[in-house]
N, C-alpha and C positions, 0 to 999 in steps of 0.2 A: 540409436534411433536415426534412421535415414534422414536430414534436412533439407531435401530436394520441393519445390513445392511441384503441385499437382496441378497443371493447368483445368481450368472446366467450368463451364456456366455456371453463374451464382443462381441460386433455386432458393424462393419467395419462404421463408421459414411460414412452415402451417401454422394458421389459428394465432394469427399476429392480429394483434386489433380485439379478440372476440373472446370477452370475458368470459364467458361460459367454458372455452378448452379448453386442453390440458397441453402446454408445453414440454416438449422433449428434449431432455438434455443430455449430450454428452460430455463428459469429464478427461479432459487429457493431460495426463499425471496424475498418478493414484493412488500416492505415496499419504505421509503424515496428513498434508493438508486437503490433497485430493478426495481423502476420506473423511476429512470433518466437513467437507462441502456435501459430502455427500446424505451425509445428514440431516446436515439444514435443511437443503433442496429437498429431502422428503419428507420434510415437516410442512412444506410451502404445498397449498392446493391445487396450485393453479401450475404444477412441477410433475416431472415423473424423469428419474434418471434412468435411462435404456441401456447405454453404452458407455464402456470406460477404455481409457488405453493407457500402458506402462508397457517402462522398456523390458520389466523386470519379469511381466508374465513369461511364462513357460508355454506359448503359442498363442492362437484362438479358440476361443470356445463361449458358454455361455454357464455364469455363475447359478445355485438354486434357487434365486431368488428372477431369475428370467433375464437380466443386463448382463447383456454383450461383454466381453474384453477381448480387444486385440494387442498388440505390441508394438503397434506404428499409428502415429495421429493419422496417417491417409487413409487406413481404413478405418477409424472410426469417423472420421467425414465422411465416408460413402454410407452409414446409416443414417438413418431417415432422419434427424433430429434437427431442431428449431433455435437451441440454445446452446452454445461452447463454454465452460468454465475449462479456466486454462494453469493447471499447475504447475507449471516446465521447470524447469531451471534456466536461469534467468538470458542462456546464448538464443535456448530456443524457443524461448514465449513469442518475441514482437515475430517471431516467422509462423508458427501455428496461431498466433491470435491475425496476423496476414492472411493465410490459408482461409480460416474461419469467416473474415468479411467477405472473402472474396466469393467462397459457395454461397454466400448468403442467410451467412448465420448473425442472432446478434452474439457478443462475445465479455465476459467476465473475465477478466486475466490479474492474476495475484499480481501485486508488488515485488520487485518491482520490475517496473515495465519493461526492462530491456538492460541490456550491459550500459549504457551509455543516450545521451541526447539524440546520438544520428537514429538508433534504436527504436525511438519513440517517434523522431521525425517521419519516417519511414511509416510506420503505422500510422498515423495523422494523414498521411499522402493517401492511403490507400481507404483510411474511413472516409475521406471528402468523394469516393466515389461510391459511397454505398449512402446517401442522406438518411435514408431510409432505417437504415440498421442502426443499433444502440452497442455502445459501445464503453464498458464500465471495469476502473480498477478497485484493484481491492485496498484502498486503503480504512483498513477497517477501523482504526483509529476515532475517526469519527464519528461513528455511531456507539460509544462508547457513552451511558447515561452520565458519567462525570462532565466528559469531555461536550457533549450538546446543552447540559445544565450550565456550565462554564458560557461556553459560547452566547447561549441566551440572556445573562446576563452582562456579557460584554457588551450585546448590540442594544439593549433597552437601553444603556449608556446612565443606567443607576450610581454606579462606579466613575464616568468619566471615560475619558480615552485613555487609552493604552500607554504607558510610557517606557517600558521595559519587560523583557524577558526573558528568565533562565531556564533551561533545560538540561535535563539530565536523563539519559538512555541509556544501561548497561545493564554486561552479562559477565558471567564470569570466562567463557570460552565462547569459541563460535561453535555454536548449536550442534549435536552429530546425532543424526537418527539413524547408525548402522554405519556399516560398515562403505557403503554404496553413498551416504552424502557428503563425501570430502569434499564437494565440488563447491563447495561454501569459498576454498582458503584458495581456487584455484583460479587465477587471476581472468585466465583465458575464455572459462566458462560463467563464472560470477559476476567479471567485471571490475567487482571493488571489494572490498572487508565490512567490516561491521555497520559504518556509516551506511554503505546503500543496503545492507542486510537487514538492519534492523533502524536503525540512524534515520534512516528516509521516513520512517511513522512520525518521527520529533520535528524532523525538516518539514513534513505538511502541517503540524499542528503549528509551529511557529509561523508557517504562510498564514493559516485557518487565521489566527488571530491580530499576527500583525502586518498582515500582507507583503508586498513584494520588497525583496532583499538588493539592492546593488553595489552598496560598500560592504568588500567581506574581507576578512584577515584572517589567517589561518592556520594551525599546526598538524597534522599530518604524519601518524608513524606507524609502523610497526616491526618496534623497538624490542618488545616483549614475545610473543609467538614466535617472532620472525617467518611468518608465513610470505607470500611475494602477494598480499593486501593488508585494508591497512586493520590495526586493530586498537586504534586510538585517532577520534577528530576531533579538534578542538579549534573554536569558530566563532570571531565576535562580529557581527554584521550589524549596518544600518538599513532600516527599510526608507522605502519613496517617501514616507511621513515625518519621520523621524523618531519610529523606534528601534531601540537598541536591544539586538536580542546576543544569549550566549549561549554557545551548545558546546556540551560533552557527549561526543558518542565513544562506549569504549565495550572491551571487551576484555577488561580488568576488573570489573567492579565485581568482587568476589561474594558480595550480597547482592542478588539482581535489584536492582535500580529502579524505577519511573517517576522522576519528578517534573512537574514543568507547574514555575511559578508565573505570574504576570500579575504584573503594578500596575496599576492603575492613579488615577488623578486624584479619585473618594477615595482610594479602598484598593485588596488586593483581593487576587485568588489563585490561592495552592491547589494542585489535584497532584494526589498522591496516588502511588500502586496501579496498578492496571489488573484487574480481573484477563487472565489467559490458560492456557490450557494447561501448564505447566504447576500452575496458582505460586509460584514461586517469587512474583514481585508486590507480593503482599494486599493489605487490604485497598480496594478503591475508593480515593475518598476527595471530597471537596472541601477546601477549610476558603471561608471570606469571612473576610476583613473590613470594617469598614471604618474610613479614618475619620477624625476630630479634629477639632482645635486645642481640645483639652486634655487630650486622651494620652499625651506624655508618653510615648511610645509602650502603650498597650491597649491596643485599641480592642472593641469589641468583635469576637468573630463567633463562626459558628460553624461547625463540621458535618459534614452529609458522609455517609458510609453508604456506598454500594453493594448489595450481595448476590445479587445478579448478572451475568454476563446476555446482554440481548441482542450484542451487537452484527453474528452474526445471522440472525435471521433479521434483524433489521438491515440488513446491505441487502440480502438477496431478495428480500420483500420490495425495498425502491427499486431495484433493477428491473426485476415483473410488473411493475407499477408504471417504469416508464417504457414498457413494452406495449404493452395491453393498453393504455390511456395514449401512446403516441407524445409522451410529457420529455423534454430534458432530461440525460443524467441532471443530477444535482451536485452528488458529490463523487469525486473518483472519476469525475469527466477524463477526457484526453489531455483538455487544458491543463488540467491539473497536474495530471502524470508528467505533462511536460515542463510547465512552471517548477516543481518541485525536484524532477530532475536536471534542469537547467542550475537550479540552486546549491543542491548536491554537486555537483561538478565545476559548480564555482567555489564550492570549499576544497577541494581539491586544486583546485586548479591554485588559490589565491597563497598556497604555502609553493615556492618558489621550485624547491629542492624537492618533493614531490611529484609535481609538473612534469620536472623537466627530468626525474629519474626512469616514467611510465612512460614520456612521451605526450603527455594530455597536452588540449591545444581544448582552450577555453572555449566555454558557445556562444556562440554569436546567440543575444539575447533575441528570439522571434516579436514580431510585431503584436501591442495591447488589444 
């Protein structure tokens, strides 16, 4: 795919503001996840996907179903469409989700946002001149009914404040959908290994709860694969409050993985499993805790089981939401993408031998 960008007037996306339209979208990358967006978005009303692009089609034409494909994101920018979902691979996202503000589209772009911080800086630059436009990642993570039931009981503050956090993220290999997605293990076009692949969903859930990280320590390998990223992070940080979180992202864990504990001051809460497409990380579920005086280390809890996954028409429902209403992202902002890669790249950065094997040169943290 060409990565040259396309100079040219930004053009006002139609039916912005006016809940009655129907907004137009095109999808650029239309691989594994490019096609489960694609479904959501046509469950959504206020949706109609027109246009797709992959590198992988076999020219242009138009599918039975009336949507466009081309084989290059510039020409699906030249149809008429209001809305970008952005499935690239992660060299060419912040450059076609660039492209996309700049016509004047708003833009949804997967996880994660770029190879790196300057990645995302770069895109940040480029939305401060579109005010106008919305601009949303995908960290879907969040809209996960464990993960918002979790959340709302941390902020009622039933529990107390946060004291600690563990987390645990793994797979057994790095993900391959054919033959055509090595670009996972390839340092140039990825960025990073498992950590920013799949690791970056635990590093926003750990911000979500315990906010911002500055003392980080860190281990860093990949000992086992031997790919040139990594496929083991291991990472004990303190946040601005003083809590203590600890992360394992690996791509060893030969039962898929999702754990993320957090203690609290009352009480605790476990969310177990993640509902995904694979259903390979077992059931999702909520176990709280809540402590005593008495209660001689077994205290009273009680477990929530999930058997619904709603998360992802719930992302693409707030993003239409803050289209049509003129509202904030909420979650998945810019800030965020950039907070959360700043963080990622301070675990990397904070194992020495690491660092200084890739060349990384830590981010300057941007201004609160």
């Amino acid at each position: 795919m060409n990565r040259g960008l396309v100079p040219g007037p930004a053009r006002a996306a139609a039916g912005n503001g006016r809940p009655d339209s129907v907004l137009r979208v095109g999808i650029a990358g239309y691989g594994v996840v490019g096609k489960r967006r694609h479904h959501f978005i046509d469950q959504h009303p206020k949706l109609r996907v027109v246009a797709v692009c992959d590198r992988l089609f076999k020219g242009q034409g138009r599918f039975d179903n009336g949507v466009a494909f081309h084989t290059d994101y510039r020409q699906l920018l030249d149809e008429r469409i209001d809305l970008l979902f952005v499935c690239l691979t992660n060299d060419i996202a912040p450059i076609v989700t660039i492209a996309g503000l700049d016509r004047g589209l708003h833009v949804f772009c997967e996880k994660p946002p770029g190879r790196d911080v300057a990645d995302v800086r770069r895109v940040i630059e480029c939305e401060g001149r579109h005010p106008s436009l919305k601009l949303k990642y995908g960290f879907n993570h969040r809209y996960h009914e464990s993960i918002k039931d979790a959340l709302r009981l941390v902020q009622s503050g039933e529990l107390g404040a946060v004291v600690n956090i563990r987390g645990v993220y793994g797979k057994s290999r790095f993900i391959s959908f054919g033959k055509h997605s090595d670009w996972r293990v390839k340092r140039e076009v990825a960025g990073g290994g498992i950590l920013l692949d799949q690791g970056i969903h635990m590093v926003d859930l750990i911000r979500l709860f315990g906010g911002e990280f500055g003392e980080i320590h860190s281990i860093v390998t990949n000992d086992f694969w031997k790919h040139d990223v990594e496929d083991n992070a291991y990472a004990l940080m303190r946040s601005d409050r003083g809590v203590v979180a600890m992360l394992h992202s690996t791509a060893t864990q030969w039962r898929h993985r999702f754990s993320l504990e957090i203690t609290l001051a009352k009480g605790a809460i476990t969310l177990g499993g993640i509902l995904s497409g694979s259903k390979s990380y077992g059931a999702e579920t909520m176990t709280v805790v809540w402590a005593s005086d008495d209660d001689q280390g077994d205290p009273r809890e009680q477990t929530t089981r999930y058997n619904a996954d709603s998360s992802w028409a719930g992302e693409i429902a707030d993003f239409v939401s803050a289209i049509v209403d003129g509202t904030p992202i909420r979650d998945g902002s810019s800030t965020d993408a950039l907070r959360t890669m700043e963080l990622v790249y301070g675990i990397y950065c904070a194992d020495p031998a690491w660092r200084d094997r890739w060349g990384l040169v830590p981010p300057a943290k941007a201004p609160e």
